[in-house]
C-alpha positions as CSV (number, residue, x, y, z in Angstrom):
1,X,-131.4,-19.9,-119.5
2,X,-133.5,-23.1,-118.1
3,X,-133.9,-23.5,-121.8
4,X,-130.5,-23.3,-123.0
5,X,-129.2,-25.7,-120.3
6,X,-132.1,-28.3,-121.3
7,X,-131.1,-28.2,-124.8
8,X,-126.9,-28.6,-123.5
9,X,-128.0,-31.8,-121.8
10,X,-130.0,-33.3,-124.5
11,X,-127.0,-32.1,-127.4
12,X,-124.7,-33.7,-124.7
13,X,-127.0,-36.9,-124.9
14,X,-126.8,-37.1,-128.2
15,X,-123.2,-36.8,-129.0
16,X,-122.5,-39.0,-126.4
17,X,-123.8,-42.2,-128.6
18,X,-120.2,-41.6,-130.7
19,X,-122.1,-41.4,-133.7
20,X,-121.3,-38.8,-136.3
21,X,-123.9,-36.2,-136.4
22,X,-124.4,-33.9,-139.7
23,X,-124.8,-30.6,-138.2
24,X,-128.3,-30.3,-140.0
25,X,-129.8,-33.0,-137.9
26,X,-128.4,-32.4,-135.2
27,X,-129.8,-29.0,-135.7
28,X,-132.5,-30.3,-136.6
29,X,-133.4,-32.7,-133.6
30,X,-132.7,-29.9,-131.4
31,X,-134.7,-27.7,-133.1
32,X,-132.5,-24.8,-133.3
33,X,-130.8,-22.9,-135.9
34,X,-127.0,-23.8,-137.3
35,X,-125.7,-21.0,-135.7
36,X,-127.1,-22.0,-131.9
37,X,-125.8,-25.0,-132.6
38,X,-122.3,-23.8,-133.5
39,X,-122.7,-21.8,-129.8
40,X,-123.5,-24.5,-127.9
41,X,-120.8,-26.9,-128.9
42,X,-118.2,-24.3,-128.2
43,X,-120.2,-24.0,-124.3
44,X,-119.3,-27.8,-124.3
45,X,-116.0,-27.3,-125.5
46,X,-115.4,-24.7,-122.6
47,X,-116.8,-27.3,-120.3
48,X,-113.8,-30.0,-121.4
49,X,-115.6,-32.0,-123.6
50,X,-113.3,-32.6,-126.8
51,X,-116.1,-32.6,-129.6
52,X,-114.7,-33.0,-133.2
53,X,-115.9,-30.2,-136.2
54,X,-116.3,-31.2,-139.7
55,X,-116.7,-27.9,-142.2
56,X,-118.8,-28.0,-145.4
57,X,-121.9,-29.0,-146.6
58,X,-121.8,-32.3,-145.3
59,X,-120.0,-30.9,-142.3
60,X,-121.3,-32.3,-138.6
61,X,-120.0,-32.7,-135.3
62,X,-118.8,-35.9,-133.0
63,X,-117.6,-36.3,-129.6
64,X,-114.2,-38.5,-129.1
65,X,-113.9,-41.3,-127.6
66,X,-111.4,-41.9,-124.5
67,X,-109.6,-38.7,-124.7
68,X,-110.2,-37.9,-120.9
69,X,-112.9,-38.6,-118.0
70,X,-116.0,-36.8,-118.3
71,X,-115.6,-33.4,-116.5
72,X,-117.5,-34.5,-113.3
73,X,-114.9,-33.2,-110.8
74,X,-114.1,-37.2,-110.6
75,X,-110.5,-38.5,-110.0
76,X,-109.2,-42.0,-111.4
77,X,-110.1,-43.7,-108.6
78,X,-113.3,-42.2,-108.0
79,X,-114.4,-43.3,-112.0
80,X,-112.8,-46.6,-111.7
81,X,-116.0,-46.9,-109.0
82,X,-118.4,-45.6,-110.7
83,X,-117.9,-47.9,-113.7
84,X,-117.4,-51.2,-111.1
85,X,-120.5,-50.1,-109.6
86,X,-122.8,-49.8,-112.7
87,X,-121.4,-53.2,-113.6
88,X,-122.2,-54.9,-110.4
89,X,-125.5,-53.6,-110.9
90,X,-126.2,-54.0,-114.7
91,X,-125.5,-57.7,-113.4
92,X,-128.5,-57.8,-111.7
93,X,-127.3,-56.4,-108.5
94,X,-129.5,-54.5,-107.5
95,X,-132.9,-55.0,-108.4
96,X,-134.5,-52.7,-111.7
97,X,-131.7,-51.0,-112.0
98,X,-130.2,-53.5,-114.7
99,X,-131.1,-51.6,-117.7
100,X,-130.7,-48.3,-116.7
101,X,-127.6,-49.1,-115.6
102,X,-126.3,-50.5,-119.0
103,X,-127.3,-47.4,-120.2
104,X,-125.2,-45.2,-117.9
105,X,-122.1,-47.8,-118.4
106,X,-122.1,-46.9,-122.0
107,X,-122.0,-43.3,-121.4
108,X,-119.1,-43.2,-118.8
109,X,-117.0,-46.5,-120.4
110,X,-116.8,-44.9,-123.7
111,X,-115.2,-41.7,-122.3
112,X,-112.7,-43.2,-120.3
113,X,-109.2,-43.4,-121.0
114,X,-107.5,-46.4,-121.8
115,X,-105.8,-46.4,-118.5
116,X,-108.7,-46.6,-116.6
117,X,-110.1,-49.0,-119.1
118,X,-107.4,-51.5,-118.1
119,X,-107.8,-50.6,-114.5
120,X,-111.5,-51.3,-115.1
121,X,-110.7,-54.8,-117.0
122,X,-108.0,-55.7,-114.3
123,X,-110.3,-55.8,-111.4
124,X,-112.9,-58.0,-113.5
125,X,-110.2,-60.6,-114.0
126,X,-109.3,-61.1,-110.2
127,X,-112.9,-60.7,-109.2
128,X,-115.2,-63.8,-109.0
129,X,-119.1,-63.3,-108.4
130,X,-121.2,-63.5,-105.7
131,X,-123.0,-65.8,-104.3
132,X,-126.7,-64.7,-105.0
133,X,-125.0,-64.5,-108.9
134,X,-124.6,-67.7,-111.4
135,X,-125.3,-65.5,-114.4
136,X,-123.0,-65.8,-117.1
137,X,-120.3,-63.2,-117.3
138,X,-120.7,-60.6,-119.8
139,X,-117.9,-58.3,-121.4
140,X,-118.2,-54.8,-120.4
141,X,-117.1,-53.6,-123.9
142,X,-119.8,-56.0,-125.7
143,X,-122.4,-54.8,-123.3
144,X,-122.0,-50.9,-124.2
145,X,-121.1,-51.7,-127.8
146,X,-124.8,-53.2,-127.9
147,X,-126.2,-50.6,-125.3
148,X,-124.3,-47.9,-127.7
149,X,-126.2,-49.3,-131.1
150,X,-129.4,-49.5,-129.7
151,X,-129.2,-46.1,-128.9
152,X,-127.6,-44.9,-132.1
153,X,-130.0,-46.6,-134.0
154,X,-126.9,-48.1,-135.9
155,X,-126.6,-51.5,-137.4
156,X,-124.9,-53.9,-136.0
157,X,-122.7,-57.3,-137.3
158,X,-121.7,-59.9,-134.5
159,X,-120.9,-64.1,-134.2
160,X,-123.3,-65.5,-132.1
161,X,-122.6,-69.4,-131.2
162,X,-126.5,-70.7,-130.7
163,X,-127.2,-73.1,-128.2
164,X,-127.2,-76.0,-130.6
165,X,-125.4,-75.6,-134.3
166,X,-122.2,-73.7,-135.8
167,X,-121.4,-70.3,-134.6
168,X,-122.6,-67.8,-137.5
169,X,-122.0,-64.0,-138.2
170,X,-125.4,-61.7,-138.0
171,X,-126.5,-58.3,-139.2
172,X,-129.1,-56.7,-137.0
173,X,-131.2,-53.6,-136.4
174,X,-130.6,-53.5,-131.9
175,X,-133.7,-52.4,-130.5
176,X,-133.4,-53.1,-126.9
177,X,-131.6,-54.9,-124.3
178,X,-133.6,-56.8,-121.6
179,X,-132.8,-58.3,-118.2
180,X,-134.4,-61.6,-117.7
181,X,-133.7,-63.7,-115.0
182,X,-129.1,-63.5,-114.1
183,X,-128.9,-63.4,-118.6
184,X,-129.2,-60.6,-120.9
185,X,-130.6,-60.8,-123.8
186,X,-130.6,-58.2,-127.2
187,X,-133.6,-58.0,-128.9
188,X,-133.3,-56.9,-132.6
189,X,-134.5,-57.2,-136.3
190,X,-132.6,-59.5,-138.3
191,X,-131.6,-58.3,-141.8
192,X,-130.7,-61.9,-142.7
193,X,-134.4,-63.9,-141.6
194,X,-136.8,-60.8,-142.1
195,X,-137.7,-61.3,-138.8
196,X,-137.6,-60.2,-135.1
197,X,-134.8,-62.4,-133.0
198,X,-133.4,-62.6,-129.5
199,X,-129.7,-63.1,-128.5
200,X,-128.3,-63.9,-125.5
201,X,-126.0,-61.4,-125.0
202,X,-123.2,-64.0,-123.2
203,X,-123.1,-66.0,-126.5
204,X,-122.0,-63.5,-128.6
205,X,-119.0,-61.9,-129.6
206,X,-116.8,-59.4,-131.4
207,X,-119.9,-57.0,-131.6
208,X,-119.2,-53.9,-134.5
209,X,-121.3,-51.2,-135.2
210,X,-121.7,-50.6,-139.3
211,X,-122.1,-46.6,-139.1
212,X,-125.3,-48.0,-141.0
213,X,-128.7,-46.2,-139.5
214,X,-132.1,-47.3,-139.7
215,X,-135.6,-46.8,-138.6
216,X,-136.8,-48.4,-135.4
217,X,-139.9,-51.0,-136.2
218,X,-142.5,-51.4,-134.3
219,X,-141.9,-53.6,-131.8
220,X,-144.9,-56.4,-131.5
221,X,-147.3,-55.7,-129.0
222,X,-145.5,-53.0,-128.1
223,X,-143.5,-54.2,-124.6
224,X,-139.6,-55.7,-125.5
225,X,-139.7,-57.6,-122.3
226,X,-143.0,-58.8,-122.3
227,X,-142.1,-60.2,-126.4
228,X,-138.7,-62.0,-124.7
229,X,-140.7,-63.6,-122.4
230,X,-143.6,-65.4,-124.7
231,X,-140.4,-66.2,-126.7
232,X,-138.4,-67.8,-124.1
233,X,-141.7,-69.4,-122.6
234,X,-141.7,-71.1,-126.1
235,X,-138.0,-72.3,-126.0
236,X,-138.2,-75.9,-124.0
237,X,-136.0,-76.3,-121.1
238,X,-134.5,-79.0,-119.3
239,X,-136.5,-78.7,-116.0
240,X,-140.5,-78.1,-115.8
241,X,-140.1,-77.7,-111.9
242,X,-143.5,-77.4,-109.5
243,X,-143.4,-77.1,-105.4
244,X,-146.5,-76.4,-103.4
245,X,-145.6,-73.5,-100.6
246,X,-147.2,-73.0,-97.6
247,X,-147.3,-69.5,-98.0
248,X,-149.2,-66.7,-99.4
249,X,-149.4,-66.5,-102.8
250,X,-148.3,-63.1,-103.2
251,X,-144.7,-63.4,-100.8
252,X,-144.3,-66.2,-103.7
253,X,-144.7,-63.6,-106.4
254,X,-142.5,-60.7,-104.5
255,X,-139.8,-63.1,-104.7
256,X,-139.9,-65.4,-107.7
257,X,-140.8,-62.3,-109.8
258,X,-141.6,-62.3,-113.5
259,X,-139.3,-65.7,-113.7
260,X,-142.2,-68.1,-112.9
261,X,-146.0,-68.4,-112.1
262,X,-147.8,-68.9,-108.8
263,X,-151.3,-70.3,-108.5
264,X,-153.5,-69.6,-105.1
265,X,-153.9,-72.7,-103.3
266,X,-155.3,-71.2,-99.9
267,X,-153.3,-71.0,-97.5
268,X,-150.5,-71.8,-99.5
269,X,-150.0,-71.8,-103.3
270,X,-148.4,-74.0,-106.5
271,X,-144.9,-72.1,-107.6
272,X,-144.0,-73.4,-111.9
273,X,-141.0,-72.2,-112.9
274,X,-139.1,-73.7,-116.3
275,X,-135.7,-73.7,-115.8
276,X,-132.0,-75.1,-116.9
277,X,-130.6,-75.0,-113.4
278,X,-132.1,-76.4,-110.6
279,X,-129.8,-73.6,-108.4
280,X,-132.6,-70.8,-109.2
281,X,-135.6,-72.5,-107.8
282,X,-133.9,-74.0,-104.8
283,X,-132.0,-69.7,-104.2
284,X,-136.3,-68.7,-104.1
285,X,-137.5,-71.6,-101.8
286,X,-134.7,-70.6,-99.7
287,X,-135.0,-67.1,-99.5
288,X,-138.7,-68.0,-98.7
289,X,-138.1,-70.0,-95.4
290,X,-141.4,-71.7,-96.0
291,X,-142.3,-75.2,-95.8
292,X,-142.6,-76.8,-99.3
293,X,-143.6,-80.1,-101.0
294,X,-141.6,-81.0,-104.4
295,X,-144.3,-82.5,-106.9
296,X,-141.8,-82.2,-110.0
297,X,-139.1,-82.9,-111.0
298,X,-137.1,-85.4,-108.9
299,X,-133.8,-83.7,-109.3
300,X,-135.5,-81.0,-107.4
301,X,-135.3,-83.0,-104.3
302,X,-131.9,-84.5,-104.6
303,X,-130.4,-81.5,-105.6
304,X,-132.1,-79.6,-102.3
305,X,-131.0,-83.0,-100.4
306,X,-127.1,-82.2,-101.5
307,X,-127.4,-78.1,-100.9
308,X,-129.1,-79.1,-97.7
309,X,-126.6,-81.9,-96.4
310,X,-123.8,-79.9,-97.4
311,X,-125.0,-76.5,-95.9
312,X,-125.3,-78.5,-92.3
313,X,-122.0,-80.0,-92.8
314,X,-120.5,-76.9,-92.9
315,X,-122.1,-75.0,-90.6
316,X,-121.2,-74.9,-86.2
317,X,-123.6,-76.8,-84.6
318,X,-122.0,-76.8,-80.7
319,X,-120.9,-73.3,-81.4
320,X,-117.3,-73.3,-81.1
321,X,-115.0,-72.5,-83.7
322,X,-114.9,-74.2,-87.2
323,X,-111.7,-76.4,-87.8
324,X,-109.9,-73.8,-89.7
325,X,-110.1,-71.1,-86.9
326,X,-108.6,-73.4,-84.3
327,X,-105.4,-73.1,-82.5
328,X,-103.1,-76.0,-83.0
């Protein structure tokens, strides 16, 4: 039986990409016969999940899309959460979760009804983000639609509108999507340039999946995120900014991340980061509550000057109540 209920989950998994599967590879990746196949659609079947049968030799299963929530004993409003929650955090947040939960957004938006779907897209619209945000805000259809291909293994044609130039229509192979810093980014092979490519995922739009599959490459050196990185490192940005910390090197590191570099300089250390706004290095130095020296670039400092003034001016020095809490 442990068996059998491994093998649900994993035929589950698999019909949940939306993909049409020919029953002989489906089979196939399950490594059963056609006729355990047959039996365990017809469990899932029994279980509410509405999967679609195609007869013949070409015959193959598929699960539809939107036809009812997933049978999780969830009401509306209790799926509406889930899929607000998975966004907050595919946002970035919480912390390493970014990725994985992309992945579970494209499972549970893809089965939700359109009703939902508009409750969904309702609260996005009236909902601004917060203030440890400033990423760009990404559809929640685009995001699964990529999240969806990449796990297919389908093809995929979208307009993406570089940061200099015309916009332009691609045809990809998706590989992966990566988190860096508050963007996303979708790392795939370009059909087009021969080559491997990475696209910000908030410049581009009207993603479609071809029905086309192909075999994943080998990614080089292995790591997606560590290739996005000495890609972007290559990319010149507007501001090359460098502060000297007095504090350990490592508490530097815990909260800048993978998004810049810290040298030891005992008993403090030398904090680089390359950035486009000045907003993210002056958020680290003051999570860090550290005293800090600006060495480049002079924006730095008037832009920490303006954050700083402004901060004081709005905050209650005496104690008593701001303006806008008093009593006439």
């Amino acid at each position: 039986m442990a068996n059998t209920s491994a093998r649900m989950l994993r035929l589950l998994s698999l019909l949940q990409t939306h993909r049409y599967w020919p029953g002989a590879e489906l089979a196939d990746r399950l490594e059963v016969s056609p006729r355990t196949l047959r039996r365990d659609v017809d469990r899932l079947r029994e279980l509410g999940y509405p999967v679609d049968a195609a007869r013949g030799v070409a015959g193959g299963y598929q699960l539809q899309a939107g036809a009812a929530v997933p049978p999780l004993l969830l009401d509306d409003d209790e799926a509406v959460a889930i899929a607000v929650g998975l966004r907050t955090a595919a946002a970035g947040a919480v912390t390493g979760f970014e990725e994985t939960s992309v992945r579970a957004l494209a499972k549970v938006i893809q089965l939700l009804p359109p009703r939902l779907r508009r409750r969904i897209d309702a609260l996005r619209a009236v909902t601004a983000p917060g203030p440890l945000g400033g990423g760009p805000a990404l559809d929640a259809t685009v995001l699964t639609t990529l999240a969806m291909a990449c796990r297919g293994e389908e093809r995929l044609r979208f307009d993406y509108h570089p940061r200099e130039g015309d916009p332009a229509s691609r045809h990809v192979e998706p590989h992966r999507l990566v988190p860096i810093g508050r963007r996303w980014y979708l790392m795939a092979w370009d059909l087009e340039r021969g080559d491997w490519r990475s696209f910000r995922v908030d410049r581009l739009s009207s993603p479609a999946m071809t029905g086309a599959r192909f075999r994943p490459r080998e990614i080089p050196g292995g790591d997606p995120a560590q290739w996005l990185h000495s890609r972007l490192k290559a990319i010149p940005t507007r501001y090359e900014v460098s502060v000297l910390v007095d504090a350990p090197a490592e508490q530097v590191r815990t909260a800048v991340w993978n998004y810049g570099t810290v040298e030891e300089l005992p008993p403090g250390c030398r904090l680089r980061m390359n950035v486009d706004d000045l907003g993210w290095p002056a958020m680290v130095l003051g999570v860090l509550g550290a005293a800090f020296t600006v060495e480049s670039p002079p924006e730095l400092r008037d832009h920490l000057r303006r954050t700083g003034e402004a901060l004081i001016a709005g905050s209650v020095v005496d104690g008593s109540a701001p303006p806008w809490r008093r009593s006439a």
